[in-house]
C-alpha positions in Angstrom: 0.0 0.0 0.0 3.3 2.4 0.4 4.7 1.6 -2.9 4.5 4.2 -5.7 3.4 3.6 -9.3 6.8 2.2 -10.1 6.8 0.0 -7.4 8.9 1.6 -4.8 8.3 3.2 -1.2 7.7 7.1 -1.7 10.8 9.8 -0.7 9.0 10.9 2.2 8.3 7.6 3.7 12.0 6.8 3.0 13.4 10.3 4.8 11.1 9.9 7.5 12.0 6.2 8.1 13.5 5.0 11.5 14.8 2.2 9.5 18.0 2.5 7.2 17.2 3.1 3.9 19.2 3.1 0.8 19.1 3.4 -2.7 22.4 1.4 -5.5 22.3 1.2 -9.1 24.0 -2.0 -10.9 27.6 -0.9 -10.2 26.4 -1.5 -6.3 26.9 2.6 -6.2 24.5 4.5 -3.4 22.0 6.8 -5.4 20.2 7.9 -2.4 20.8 7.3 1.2 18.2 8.2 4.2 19.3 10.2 7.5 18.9 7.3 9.7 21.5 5.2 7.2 23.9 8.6 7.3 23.8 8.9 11.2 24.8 4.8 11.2 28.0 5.3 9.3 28.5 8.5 10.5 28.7 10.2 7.5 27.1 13.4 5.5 24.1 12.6 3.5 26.4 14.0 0.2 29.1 11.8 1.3 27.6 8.6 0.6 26.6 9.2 -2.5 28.2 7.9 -5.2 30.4 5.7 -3.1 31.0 2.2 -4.2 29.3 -0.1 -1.8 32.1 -3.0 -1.3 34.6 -0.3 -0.3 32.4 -0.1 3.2 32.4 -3.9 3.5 35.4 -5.5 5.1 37.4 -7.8 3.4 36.2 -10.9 4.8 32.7 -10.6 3.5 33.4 -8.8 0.1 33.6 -11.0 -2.2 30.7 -13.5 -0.9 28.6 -9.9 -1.0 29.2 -9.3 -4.4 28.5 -12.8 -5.5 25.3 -12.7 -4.1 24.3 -9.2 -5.6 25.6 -10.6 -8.9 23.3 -13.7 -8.4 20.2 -11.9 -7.5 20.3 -9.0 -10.7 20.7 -12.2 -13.1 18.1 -14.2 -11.0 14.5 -14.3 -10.8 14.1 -13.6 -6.9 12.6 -10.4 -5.8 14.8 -10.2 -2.5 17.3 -11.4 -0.5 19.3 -11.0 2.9 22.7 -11.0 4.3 24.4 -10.2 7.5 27.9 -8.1 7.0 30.4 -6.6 8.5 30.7 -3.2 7.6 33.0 0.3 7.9 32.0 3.4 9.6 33.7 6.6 9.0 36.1 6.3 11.2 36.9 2.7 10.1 35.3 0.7 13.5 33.2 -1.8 11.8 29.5 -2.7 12.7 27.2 -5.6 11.3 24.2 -5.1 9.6 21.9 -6.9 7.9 20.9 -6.3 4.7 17.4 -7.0 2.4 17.9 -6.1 -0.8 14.7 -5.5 -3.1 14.4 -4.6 -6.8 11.8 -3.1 -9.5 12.4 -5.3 -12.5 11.1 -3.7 -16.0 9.5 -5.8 -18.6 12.4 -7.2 -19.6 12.7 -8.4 -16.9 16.2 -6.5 -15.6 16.3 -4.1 -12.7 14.7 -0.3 -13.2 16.3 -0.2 -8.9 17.4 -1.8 -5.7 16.5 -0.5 -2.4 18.2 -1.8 0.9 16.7 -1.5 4.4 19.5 -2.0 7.1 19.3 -2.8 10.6 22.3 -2.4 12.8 23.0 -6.2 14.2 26.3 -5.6 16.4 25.1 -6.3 19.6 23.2 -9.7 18.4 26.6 -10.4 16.7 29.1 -9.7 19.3 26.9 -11.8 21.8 26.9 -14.8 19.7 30.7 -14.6 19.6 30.1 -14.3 22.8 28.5 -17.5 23.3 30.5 -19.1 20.4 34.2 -18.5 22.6 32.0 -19.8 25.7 31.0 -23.5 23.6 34.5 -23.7 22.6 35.8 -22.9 26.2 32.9 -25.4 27.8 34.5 -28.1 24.9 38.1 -27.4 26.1 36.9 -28.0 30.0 35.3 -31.1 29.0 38.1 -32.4 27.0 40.4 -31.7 29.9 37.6 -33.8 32.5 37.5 -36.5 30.5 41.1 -36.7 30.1 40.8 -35.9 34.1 39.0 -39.0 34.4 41.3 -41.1 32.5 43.5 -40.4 34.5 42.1 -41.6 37.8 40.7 -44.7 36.1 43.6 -45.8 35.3 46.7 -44.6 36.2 45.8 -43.0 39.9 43.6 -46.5 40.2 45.9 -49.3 39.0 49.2 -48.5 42.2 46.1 -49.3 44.5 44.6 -52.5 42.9 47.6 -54.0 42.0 48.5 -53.5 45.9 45.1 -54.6 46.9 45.5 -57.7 45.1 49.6 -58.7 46.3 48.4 -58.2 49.7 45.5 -60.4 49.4 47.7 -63.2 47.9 50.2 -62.7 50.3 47.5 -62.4 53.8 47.5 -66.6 52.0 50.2 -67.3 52.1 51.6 -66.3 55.8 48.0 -67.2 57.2 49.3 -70.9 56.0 52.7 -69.9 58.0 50.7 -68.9 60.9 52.8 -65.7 60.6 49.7 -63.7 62.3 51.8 -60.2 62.6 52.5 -60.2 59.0 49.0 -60.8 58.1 47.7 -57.9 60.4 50.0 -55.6 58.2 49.1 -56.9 55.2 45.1 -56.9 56.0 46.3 -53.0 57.0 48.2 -52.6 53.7 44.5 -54.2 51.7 42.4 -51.8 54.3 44.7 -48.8 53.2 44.1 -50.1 49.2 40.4 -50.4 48.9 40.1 -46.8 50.9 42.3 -45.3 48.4 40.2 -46.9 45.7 37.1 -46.0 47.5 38.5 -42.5 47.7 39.3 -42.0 43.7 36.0 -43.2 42.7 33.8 -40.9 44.9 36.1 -37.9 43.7 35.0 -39.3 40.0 31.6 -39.4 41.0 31.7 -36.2 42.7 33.1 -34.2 40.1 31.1 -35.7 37.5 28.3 -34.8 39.3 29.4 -31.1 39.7 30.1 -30.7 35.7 27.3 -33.1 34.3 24.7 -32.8 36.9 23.5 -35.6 39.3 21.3 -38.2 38.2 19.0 -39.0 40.9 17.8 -42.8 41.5 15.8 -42.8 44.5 15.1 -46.8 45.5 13.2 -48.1 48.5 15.2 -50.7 50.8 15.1 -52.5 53.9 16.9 -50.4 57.1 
């Protein structure tokens, strides 16, 4: 209902916009840019005008940017959308994102493009945010796991093995009726299953910290 005869909004919808609105031709050159899209970049309205559009974009995102505005004039689409980084005037960057529109003619090439931007930085920065957090969380689980390795094997074994050679031996000087020797070595198998009792609650423990407890209530007999 805001479109003009040739299919686009009206200039004083545009100027009065709270959105940013812009105006290219086929050389992705501004024609016409709107106060609110002037005040973004921090630039003169006559500045902008004129000005090749990938110049603003940083380099990262250039050349996927002009790709897709090459694909969309020989296309058939009506629209599309990206997110890009972007210059200001004073060369800190910003991310917006973009819909491009165009008034095709009845040969079907474009008469126009308009662009509404929206200033995205603060979406963007906080799923880098939350990006170097998952990567962090992945590094602390990598490390648990290798944590956990660790205790169930090489902290573990020094205390089985001497679990199981005093066992063996408690045998063999019970059959001696060496009873001293057997109290030390029924000390020495005491000592070796607390140790082992010991690693595995600290395994179960900090699992429970980092993964969350699992609770399995169960009725028994006291």
């Amino acid at each position: 209902m805001l479109l003009d005869i040739e299919g686009e909004m009206p200039q004083s919808i545009i100027e009065a916009a709270k959105v940013s609105i812009v105006r290219i031709n086929e050389d992705m050159e501004f024609t016409y840019v709107n106060a609110q899209f002037a005040s973004l970049l921090q630039y003169d309205l006559s500045e902008l005008i004129g000005i090749y559009i990938p110049e603003n974009i940083t380099p990262e995102h250039r050349t996927d940017s002009l790709a897709r505005f090459s694909v969309f004039k020989q296309g058939t689409e009506s629209y599309y959308e990206e997110d890009v980084e972007i210059y200001r005037k004073d060369w800190t960057t910003i991310w917006v994102e973009v819909l491009v529109s165009g008034v095709r003619r009845s040969d079907g090439t474009f008469s126009s493009f308009t662009a509404t931007i929206n200033d995205i930085t603060k979406r963007k920065r906080r799923e880098a945010e939350l990006k170097s957090q998952l990567i962090q969380s992945k590094k602390v689980k990598n490390n648990m796991d290798k944590f956990y390795s660790i205790i169930g094997h090489d902290l573990r074994n020094p205390f089985l093995t001497t679990k199981l050679i005093s066992e063996n031996l408690i045998g063999h000087v019970e059959k001696q009726n060496d009873t001293k020797t057997a109290m030390f070595l029924k000390d020495i198998t005491c000592l070796a299953e607390e140790g082992l009792n010991l690693l595995d609650n600290l395994v179960s423990w900090t699992k429970s910290v980092i993964e969350g407890f699992d609770y399995q209530p169960s009725y028994f007999n006291l």
